[in-house]
N, C-alpha and C positions, 0 to 999 in steps of 0.2 A: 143491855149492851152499852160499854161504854161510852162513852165521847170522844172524839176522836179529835187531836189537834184541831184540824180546820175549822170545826164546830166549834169551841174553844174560844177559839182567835176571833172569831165573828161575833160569838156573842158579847166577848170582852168590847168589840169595837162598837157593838149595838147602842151597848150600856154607855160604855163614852159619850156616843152622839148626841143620846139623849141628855147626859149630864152636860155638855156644852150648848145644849139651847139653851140654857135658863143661866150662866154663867158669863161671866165677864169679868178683864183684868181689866184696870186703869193704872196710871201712873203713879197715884196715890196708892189703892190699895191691889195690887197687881197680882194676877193669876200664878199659885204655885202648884206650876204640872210634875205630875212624878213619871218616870218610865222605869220600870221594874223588868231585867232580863235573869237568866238563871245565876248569870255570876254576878250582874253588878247592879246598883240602881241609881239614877239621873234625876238630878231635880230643880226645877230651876223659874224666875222668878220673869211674867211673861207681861207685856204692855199691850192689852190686845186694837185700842186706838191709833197706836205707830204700829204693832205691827211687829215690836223688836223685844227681846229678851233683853233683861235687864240686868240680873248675876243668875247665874248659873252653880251646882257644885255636884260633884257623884264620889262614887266609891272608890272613883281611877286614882283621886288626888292622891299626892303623895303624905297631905299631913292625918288624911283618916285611917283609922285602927280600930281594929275591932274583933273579938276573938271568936264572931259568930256574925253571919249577915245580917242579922238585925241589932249588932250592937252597932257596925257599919253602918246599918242607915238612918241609927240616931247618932251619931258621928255626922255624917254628910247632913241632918237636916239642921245638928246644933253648925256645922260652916255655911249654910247657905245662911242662916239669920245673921250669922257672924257680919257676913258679905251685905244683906241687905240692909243690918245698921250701917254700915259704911257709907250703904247709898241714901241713907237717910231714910230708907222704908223699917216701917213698925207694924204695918197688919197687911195681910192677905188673904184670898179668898182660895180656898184648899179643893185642888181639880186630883180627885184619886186614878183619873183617866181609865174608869168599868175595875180597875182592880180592887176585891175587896178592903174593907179596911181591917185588917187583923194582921200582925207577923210585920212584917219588912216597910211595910203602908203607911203601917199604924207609929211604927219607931218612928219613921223619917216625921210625921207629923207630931210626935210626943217630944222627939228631938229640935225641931223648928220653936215649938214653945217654948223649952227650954230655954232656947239662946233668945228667947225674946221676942218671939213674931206672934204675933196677934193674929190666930187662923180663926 
């Protein structure tokens, strides 16, 4: 029998939890969480000692393009390094948030290289 959303959702969040005990951002090398929905995906660059996002970037901006949602989310992850050289960030620590890493995950993280982030 299949799985059913609910089961789904929980076990995605299961696997999260467990990936944030053993992880942490700092101001130096700062947490980059991704959030994947069916139309867009969010990524963004987290200081977890203050407590505050640092840059941010998703699929909504106006200057990402892409002819398929994983070219989109290497699009978005080469603007977020874009953003975090600006703020003077070079490495981070890569939170896939329980989503596997293959497809839309994996661009946004092959795309963040690209522009320069050190995952």
């Amino acid at each position: 029998m299949p799985k059913g959303k609910k089961e789904k959702v929980e076990r995605r969040q299961r696997i999260h939890d467990s990936i944030r005990e053993s992880m942490f951002g700092t101001s130096v090398r700062p947490r980059l969480s991704v959030y994947r929905s069916n139309k867009y995906i969010y990524a963004q660059l987290i200081d977890d000692l203050e407590g505050h996002t640092l840059t941010s970037a998703s699929s909504l901006a106006d200057d990402v393009e892409g002819d398929s949602p994983t070219e989109e989310s290497r699009a978005v992850g080469e603007l977020l390094a874009e953003r975090a050289q600006e703020e003077g960030i070079d490495k981070a620590v890569f939170d896939r948030s329980g989503y596997k890493y293959r497809g839309r995950v994996e661009a946004l993280a092959d795309g963040a290289r690209d522009g320069g982030l050190q995952l």
